[in-house]
CHARMM-style PDB file with segment names, atoms N, HN, CA, C and O in Angstrom:
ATOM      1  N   UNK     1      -6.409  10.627 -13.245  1.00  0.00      PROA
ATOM      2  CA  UNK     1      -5.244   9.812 -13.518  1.00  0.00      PROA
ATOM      3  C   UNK     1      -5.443   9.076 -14.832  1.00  0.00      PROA
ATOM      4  O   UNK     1      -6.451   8.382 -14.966  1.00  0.00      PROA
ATOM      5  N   UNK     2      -4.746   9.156 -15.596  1.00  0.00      PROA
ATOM      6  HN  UNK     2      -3.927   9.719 -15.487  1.00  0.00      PROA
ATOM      7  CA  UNK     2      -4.656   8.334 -16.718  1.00  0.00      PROA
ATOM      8  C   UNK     2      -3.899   6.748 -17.016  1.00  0.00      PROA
ATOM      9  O   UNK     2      -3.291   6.154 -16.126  1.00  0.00      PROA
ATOM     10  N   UNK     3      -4.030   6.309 -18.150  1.00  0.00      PROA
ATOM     11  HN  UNK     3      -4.523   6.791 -18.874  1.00  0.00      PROA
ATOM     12  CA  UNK     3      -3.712   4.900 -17.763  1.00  0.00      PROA
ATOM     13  C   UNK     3      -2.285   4.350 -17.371  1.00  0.00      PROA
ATOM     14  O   UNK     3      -1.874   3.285 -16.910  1.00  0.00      PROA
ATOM     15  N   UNK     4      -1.681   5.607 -17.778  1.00  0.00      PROA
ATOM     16  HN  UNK     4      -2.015   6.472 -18.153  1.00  0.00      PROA
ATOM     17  CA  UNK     4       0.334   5.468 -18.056  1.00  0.00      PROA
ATOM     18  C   UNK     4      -0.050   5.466 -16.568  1.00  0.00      PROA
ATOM     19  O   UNK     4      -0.502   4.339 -16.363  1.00  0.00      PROA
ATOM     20  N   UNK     5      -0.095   6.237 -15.332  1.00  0.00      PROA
ATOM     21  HN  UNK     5       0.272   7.153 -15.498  1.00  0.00      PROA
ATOM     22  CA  UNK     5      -0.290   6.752 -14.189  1.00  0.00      PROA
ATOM     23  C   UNK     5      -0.973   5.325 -13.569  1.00  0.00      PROA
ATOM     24  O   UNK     5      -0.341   5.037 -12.553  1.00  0.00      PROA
ATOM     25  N   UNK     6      -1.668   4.683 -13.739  1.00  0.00      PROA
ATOM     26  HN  UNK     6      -2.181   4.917 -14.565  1.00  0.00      PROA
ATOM     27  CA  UNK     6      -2.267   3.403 -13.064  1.00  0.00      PROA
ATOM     28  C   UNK     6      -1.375   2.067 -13.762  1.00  0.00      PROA
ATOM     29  O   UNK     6      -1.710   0.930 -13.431  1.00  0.00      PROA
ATOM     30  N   UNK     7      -0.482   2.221 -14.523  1.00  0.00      PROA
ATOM     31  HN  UNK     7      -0.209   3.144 -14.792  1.00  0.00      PROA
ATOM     32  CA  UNK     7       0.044   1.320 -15.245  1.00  0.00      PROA
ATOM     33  C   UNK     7       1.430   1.233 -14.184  1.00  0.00      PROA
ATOM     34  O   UNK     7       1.975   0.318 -13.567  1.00  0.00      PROA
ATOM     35  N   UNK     8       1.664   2.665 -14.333  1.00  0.00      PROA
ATOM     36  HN  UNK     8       1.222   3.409 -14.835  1.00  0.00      PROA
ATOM     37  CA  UNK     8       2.711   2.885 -13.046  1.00  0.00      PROA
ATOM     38  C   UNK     8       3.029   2.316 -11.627  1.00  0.00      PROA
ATOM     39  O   UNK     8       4.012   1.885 -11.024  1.00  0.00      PROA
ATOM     40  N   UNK     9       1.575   2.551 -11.376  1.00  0.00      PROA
ATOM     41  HN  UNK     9       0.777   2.901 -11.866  1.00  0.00      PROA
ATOM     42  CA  UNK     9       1.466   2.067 -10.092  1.00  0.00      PROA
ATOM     43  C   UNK     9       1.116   0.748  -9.624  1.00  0.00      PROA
ATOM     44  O   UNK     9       1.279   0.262  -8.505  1.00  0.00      PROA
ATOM     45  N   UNK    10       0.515   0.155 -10.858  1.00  0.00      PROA
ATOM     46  HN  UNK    10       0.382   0.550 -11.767  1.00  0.00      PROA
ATOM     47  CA  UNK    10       0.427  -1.338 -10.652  1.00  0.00      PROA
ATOM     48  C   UNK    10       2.363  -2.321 -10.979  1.00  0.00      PROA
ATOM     49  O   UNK    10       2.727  -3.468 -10.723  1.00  0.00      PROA
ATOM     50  N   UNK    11       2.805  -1.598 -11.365  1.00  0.00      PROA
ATOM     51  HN  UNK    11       2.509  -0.665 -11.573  1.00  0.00      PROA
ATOM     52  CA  UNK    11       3.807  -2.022 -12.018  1.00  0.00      PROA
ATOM     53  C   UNK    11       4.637  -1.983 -10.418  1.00  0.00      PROA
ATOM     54  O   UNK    11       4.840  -2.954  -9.688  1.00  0.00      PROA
ATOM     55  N   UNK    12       4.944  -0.835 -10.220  1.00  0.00      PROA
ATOM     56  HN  UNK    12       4.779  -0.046 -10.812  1.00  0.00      PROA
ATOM     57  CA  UNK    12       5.961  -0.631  -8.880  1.00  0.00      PROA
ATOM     58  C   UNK    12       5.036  -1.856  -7.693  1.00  0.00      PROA
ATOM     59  O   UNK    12       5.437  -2.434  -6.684  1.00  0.00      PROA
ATOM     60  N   UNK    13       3.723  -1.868  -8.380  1.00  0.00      PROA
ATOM     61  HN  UNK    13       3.397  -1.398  -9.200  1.00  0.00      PROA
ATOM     62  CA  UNK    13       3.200  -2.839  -6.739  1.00  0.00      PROA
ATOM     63  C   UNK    13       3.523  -4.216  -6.851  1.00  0.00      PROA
ATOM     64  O   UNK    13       3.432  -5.036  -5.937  1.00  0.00      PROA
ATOM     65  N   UNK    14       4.010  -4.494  -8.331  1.00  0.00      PROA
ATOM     66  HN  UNK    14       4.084  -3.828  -9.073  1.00  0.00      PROA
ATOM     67  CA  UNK    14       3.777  -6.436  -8.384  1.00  0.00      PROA
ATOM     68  C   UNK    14       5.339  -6.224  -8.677  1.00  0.00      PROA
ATOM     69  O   UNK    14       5.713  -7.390  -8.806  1.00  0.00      PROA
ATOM     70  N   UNK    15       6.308  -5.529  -8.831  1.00  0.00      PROA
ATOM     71  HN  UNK    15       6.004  -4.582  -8.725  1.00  0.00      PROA
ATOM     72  CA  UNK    15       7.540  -5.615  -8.272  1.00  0.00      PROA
ATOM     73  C   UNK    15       7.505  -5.775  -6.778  1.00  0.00      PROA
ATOM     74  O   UNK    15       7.867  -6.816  -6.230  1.00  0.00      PROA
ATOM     75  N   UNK    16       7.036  -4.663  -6.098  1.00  0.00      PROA
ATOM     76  HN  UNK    16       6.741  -3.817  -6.543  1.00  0.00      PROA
ATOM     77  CA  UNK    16       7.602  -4.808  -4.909  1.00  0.00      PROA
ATOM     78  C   UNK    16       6.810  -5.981  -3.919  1.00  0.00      PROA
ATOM     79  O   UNK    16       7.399  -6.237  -2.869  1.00  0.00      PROA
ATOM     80  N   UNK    17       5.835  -6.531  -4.116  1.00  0.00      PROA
ATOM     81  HN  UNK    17       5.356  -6.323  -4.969  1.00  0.00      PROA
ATOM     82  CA  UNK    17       5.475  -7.810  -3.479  1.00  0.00      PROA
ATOM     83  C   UNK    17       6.496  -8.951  -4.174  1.00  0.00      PROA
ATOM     84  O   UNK    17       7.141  -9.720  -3.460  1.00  0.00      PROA
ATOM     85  N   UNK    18       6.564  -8.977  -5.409  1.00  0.00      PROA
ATOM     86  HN  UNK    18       6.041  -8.353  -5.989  1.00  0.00      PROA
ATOM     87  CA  UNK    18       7.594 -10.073  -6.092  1.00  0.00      PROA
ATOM     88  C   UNK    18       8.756  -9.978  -4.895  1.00  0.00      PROA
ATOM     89  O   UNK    18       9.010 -10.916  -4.140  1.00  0.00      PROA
ATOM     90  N   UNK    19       9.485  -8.537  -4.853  1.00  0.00      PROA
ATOM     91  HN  UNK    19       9.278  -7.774  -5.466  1.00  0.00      PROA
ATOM     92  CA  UNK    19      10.649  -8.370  -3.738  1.00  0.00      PROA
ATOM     93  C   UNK    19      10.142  -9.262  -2.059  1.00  0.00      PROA
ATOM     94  O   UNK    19      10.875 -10.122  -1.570  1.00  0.00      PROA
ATOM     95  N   UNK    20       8.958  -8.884  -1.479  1.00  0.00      PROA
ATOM     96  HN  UNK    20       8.363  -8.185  -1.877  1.00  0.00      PROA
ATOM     97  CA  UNK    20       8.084  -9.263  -0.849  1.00  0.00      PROA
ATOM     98  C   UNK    20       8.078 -11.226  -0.638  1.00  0.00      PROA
ATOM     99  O   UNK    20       8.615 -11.920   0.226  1.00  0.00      PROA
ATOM    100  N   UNK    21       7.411 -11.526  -1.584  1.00  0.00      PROA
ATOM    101  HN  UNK    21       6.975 -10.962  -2.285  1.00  0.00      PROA
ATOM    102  CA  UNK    21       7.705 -13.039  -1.573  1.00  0.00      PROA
ATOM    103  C   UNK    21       9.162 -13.442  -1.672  1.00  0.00      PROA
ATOM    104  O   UNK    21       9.645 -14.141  -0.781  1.00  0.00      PROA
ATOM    105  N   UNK    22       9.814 -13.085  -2.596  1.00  0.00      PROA
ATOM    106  HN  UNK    22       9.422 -12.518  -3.319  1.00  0.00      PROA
ATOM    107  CA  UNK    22      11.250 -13.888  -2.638  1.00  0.00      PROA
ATOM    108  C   UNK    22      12.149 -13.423  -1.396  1.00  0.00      PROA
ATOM    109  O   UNK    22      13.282 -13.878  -1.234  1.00  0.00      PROA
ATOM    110  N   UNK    23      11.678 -12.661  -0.692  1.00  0.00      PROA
ATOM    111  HN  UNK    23      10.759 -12.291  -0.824  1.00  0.00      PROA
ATOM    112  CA  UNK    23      12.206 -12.353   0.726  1.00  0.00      PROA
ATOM    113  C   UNK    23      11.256 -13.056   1.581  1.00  0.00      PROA
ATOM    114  O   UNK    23      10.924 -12.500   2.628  1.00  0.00      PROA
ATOM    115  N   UNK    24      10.775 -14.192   1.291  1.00  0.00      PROA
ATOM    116  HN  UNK    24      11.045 -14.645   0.441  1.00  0.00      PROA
ATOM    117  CA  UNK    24      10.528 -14.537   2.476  1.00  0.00      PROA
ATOM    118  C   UNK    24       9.245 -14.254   3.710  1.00  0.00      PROA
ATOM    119  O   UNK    24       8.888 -15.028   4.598  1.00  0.00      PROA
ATOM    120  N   UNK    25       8.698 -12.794   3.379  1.00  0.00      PROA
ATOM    121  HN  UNK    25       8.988 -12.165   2.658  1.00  0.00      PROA
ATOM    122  CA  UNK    25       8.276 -11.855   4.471  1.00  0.00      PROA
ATOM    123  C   UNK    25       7.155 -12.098   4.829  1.00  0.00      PROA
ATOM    124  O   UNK    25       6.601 -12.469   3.794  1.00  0.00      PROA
ATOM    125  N   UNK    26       6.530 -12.130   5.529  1.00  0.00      PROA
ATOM    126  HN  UNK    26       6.980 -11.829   6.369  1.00  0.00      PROA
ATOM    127  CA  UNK    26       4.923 -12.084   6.383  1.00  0.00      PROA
ATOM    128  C   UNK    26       4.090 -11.921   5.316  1.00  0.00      PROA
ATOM    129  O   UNK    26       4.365 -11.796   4.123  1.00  0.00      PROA
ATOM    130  N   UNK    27       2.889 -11.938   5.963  1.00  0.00      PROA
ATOM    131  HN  UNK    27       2.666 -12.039   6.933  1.00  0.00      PROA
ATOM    132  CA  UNK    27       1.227 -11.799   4.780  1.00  0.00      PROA
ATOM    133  C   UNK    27       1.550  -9.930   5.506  1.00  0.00      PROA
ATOM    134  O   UNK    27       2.015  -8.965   4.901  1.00  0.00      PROA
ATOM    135  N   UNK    28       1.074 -10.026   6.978  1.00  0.00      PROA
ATOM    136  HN  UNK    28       0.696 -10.811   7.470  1.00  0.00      PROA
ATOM    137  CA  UNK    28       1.262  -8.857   7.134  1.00  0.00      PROA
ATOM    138  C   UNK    28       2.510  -7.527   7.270  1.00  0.00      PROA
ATOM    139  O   UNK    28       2.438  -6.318   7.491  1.00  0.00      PROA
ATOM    140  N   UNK    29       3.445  -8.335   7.051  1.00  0.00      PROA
ATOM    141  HN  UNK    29       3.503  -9.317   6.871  1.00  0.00      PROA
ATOM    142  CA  UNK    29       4.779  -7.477   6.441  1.00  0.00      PROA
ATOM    143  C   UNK    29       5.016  -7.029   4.759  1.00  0.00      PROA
ATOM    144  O   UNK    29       5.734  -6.098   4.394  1.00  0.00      PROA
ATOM    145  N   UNK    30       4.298  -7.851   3.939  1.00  0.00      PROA
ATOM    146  HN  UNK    30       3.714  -8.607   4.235  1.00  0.00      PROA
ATOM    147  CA  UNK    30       3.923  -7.463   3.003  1.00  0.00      PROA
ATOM    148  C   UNK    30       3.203  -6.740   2.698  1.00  0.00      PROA
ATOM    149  O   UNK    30       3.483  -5.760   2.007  1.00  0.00      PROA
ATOM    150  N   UNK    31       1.719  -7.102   3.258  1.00  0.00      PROA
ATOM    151  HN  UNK    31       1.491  -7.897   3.819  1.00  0.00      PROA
ATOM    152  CA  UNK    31       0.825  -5.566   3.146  1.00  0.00      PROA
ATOM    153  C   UNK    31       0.725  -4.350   3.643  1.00  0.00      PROA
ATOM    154  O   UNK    31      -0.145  -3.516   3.392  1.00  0.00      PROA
ATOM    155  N   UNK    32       1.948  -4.231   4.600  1.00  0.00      PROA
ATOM    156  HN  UNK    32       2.655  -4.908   4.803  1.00  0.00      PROA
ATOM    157  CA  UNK    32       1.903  -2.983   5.392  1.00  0.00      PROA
ATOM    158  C   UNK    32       3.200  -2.469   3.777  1.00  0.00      PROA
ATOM    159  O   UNK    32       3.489  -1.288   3.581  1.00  0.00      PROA
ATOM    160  N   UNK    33       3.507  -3.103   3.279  1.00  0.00      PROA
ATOM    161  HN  UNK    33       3.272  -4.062   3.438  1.00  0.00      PROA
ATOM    162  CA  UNK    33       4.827  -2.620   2.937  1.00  0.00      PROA
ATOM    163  C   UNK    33       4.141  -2.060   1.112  1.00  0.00      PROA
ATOM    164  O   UNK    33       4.381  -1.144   0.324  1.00  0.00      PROA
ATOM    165  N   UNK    34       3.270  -3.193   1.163  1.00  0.00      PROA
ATOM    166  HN  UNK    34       3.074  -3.936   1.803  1.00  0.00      PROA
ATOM    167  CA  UNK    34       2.501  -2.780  -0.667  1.00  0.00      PROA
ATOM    168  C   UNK    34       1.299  -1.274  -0.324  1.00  0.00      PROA
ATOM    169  O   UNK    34       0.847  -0.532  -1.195  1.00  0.00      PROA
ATOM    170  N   UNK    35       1.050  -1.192   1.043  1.00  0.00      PROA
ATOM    171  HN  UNK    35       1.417  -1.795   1.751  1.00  0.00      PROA
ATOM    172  CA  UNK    35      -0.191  -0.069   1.192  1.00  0.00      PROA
ATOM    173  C   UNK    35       1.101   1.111   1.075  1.00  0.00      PROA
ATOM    174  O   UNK    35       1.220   1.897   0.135  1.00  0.00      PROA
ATOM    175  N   UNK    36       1.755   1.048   1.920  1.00  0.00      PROA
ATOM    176  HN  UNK    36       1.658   0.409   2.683  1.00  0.00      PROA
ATOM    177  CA  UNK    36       3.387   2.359   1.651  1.00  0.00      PROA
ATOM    178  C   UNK    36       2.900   2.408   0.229  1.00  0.00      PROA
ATOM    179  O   UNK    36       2.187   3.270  -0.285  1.00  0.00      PROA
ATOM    180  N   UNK    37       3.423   1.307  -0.324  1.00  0.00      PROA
ATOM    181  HN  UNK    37       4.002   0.606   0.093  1.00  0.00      PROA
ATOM    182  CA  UNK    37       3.818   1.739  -2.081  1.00  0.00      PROA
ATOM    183  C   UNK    37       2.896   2.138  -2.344  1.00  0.00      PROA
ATOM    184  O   UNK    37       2.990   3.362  -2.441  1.00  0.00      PROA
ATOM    185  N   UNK    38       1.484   1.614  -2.636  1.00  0.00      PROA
ATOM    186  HN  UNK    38       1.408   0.620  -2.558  1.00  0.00      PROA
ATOM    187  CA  UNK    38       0.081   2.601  -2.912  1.00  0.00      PROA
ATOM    188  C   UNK    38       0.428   4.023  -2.127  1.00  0.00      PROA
ATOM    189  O   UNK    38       0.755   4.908  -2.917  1.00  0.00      PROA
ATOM    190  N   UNK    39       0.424   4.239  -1.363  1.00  0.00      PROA
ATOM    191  HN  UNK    39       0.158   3.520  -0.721  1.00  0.00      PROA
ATOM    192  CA  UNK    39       0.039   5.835  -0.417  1.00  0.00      PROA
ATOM    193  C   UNK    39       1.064   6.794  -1.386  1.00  0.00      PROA
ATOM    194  O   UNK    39       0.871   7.948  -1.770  1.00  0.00      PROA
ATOM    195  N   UNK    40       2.480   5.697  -1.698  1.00  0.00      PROA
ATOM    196  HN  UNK    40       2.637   4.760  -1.386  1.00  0.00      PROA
ATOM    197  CA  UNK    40       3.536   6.601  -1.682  1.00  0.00      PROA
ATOM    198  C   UNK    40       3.393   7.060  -3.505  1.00  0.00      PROA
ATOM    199  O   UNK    40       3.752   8.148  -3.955  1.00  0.00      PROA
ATOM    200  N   UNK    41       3.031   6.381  -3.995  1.00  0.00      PROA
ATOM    201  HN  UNK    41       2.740   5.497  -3.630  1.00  0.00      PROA
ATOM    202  CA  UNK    41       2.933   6.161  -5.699  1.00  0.00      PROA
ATOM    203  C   UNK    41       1.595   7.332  -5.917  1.00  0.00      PROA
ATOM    204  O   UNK    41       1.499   8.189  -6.795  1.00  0.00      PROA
ATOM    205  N   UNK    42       0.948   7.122  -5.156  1.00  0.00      PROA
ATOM    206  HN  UNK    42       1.026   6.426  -4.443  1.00  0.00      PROA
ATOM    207  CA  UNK    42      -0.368   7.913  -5.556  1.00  0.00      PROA
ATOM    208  C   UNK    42       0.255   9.603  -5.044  1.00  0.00      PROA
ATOM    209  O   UNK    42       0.082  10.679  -5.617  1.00  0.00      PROA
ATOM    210  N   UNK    43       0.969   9.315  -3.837  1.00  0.00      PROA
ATOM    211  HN  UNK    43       1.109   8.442  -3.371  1.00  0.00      PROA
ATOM    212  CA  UNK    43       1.260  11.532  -3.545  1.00  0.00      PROA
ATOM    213  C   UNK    43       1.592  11.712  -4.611  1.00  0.00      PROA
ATOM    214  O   UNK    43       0.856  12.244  -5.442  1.00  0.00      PROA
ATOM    215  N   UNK    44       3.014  11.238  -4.903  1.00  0.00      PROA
ATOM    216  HN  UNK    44       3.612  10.806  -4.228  1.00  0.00      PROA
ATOM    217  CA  UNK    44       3.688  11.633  -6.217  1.00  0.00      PROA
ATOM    218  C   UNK    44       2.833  11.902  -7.301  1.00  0.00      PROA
ATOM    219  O   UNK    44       2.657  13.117  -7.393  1.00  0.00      PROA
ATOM    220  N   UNK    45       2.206  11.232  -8.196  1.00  0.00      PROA
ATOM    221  HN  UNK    45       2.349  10.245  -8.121  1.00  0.00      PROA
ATOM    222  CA  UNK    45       1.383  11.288  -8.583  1.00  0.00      PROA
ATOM    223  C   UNK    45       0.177  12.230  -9.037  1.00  0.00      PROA
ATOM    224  O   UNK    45       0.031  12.786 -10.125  1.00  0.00      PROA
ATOM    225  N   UNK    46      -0.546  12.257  -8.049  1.00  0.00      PROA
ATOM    226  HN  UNK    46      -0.428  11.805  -7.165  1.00  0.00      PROA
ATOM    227  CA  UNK    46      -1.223  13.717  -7.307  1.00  0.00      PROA
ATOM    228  C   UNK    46      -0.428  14.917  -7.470  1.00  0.00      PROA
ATOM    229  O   UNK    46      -0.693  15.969  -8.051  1.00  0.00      PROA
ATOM    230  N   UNK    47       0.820  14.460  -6.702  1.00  0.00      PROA
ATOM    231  HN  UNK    47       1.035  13.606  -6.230  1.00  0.00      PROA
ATOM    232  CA  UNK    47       1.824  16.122  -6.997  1.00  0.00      PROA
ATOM    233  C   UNK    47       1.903  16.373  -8.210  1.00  0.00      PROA
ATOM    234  O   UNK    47       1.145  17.249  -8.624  1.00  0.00      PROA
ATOM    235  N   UNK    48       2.631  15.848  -8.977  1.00  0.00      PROA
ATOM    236  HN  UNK    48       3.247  15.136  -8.640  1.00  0.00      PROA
ATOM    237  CA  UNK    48       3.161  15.684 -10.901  1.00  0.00      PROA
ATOM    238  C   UNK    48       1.589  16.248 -11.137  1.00  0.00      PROA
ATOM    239  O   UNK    48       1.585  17.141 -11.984  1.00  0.00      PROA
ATOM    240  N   UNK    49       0.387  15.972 -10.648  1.00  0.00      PROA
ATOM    241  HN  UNK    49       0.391  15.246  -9.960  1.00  0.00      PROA
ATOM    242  CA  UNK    49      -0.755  16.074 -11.308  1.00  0.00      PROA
ATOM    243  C   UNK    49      -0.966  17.811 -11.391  1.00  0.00      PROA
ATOM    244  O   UNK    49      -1.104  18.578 -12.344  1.00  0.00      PROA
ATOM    245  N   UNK    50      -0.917  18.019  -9.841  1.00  0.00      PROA
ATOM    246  HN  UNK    50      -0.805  17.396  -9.067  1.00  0.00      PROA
ATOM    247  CA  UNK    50      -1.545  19.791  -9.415  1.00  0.00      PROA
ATOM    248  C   UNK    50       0.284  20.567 -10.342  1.00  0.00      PROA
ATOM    249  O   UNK    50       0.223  21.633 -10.954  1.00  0.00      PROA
ATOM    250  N   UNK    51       1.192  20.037 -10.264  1.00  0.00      PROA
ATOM    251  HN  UNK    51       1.242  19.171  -9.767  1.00  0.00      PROA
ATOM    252  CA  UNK    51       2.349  20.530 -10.901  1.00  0.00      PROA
ATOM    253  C   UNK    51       1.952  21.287 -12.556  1.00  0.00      PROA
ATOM    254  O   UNK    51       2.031  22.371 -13.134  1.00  0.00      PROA
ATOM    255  N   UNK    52       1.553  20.064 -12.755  1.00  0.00      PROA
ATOM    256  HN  UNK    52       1.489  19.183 -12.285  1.00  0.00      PROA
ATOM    257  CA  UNK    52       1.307  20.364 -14.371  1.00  0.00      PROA
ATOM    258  C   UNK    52       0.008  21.179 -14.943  1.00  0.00      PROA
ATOM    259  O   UNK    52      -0.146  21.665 -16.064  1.00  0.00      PROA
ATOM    260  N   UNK    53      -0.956  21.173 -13.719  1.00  0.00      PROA
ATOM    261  HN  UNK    53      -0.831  20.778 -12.809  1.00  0.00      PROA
ATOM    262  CA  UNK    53      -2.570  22.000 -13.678  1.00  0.00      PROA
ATOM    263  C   UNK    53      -1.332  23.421 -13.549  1.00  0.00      PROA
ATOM    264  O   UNK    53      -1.318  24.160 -14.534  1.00  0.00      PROA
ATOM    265  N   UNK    54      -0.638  23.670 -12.731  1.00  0.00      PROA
ATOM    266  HN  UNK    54      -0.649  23.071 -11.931  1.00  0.00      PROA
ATOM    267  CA  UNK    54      -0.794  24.939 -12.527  1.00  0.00      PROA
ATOM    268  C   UNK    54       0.853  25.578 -13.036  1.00  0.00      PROA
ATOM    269  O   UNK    54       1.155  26.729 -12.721  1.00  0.00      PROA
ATOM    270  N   UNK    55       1.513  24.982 -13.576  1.00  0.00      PROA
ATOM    271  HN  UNK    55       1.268  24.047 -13.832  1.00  0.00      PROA
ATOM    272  CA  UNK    55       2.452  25.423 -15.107  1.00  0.00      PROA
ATOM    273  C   UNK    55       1.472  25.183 -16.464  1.00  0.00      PROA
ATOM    274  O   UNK    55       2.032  25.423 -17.534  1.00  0.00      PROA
ATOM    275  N   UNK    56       0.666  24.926 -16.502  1.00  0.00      PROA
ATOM    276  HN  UNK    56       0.211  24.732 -15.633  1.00  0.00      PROA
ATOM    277  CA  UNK    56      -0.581  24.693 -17.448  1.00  0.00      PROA
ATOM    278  C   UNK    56       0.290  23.531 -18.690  1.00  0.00      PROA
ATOM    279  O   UNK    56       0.465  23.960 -19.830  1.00  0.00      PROA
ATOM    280  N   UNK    57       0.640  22.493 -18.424  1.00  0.00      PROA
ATOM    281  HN  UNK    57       0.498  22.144 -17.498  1.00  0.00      PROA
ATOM    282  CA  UNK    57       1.630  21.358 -19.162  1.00  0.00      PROA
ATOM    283  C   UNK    57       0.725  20.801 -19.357  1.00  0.00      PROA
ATOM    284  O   UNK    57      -0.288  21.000 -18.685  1.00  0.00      PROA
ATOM    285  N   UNK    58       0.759  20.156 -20.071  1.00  0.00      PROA
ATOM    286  HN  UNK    58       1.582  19.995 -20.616  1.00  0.00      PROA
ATOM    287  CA  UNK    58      -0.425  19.037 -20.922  1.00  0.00      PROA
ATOM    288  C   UNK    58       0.562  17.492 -20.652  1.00  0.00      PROA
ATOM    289  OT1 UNK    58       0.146  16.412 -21.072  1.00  0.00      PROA
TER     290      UNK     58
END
């Protein structure tokens, strides 16, 4: 993973806790909801990754 790719994913995570606090929500309604965004940010990710290994895309 490169840095655009971890820049990404830190970015979608301190949005969606920001969404997180100004709603109000649990310690543990939040972290069930920021581990989603990690799990979900990283498939994608991973996919776009083996996508581009095997169309040979740079």
């Amino acid at each position: 993973m490169g840095m655009k790719n971890l820049a990404q994913i830190v970015l979608v995570t301190v949005v969606q806790f920001i969404a997180c606090y100004l709603a109000e929500w649990g310690v543990a309604e939040t972290g069930i909801i920021l581990l989603f965004v990690l799990l979900w940010q990283g498939l994608f990710i991973w996919l776009f990754i083996q996508i581009r290994k095997k169309n040979n895309i740079s």
